[in-house]
N, C-alpha and C positions, 0 to 999 in steps of 0.2 A: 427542488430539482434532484431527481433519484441518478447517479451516478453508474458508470458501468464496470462491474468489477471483472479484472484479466489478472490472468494467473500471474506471479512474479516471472515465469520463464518465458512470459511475453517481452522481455528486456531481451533476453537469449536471439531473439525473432528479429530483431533491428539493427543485426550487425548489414543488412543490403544497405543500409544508410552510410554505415560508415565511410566510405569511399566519397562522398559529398564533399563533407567540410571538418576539418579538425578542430572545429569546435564541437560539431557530432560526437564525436569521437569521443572528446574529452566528458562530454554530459552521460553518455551513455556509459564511460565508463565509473563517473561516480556515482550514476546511478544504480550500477552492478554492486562497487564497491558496500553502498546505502545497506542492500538488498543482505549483501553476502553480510556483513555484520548484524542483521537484526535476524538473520536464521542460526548463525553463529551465538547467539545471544539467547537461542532460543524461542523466536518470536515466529509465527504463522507472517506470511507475506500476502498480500497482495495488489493490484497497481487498481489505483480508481480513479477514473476519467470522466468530465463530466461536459456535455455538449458545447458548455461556455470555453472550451481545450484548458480548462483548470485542470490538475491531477495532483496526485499523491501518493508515494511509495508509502502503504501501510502495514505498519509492523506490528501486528496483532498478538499482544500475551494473554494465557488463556491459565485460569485458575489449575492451584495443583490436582491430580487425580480428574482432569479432564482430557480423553482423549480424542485428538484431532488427526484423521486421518488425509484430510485433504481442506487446506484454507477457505476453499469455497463452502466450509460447511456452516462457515462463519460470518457468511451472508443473513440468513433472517434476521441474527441477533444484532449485524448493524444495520441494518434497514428499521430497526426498531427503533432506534436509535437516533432521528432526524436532526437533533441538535449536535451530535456531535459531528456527524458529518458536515452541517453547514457549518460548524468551528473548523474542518479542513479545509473546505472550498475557499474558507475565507483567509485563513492562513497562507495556500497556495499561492491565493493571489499576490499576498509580501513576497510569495518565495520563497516560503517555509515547505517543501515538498517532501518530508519527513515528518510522518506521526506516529509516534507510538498510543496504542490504546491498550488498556491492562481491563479482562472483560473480570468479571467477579461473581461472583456464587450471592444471591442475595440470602442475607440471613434472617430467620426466622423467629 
């Protein structure tokens, strides 16, 4: 099951909830917090959601001297990738909604 990936400033977008429940509140805000540390770190962001409502704040590090100008470019290379994504979805599920992925340069 291919997942749908939304930019991390999709979290930005959910402050209309906030006003609901303070537990909203409190999810969204460490999920910002999640967010703001793995770009602080260096790492490409972005939220993958997948129809079963599993997701994932993914913090994507990308080999030296490669440049990334927008996270979504980081799409093919994990769509290629089907085992690792279903190691998230399934992670999710515990509730582990943080993955970091380190992509890598294959050597020749």
């Amino acid at each position: 099951m291919t997942p749908i990936f939304l930019p991390h400033t999709s979290l930005d977008a959910i402050s209309v909830l906030e006003d609901a429940l303070p537990t909203v509140v409190m999810g969204i805000d460490r999920l910002r917090a999640l967010r703001d540390r793995a770009i602080a770190e260096g790492a490409h962001v972005l939220l993958l959601a997948w129809p079963s409502l599993d997701w994932v704040v993914l913090a994507v590090e990308v080999p030296p001297g490669v440049l990334i100008k927008n996270a979504q470019q980081l799409i093919p290379n994990l769509l290629a990738n089907p085992v690792a994504l279903e190691h998230m979805r399934s992670e999710s599920r515990k509730g582990q909604h943080l993955s970091w992925l380190s992509l890598t340069r294959p050597t020749h």
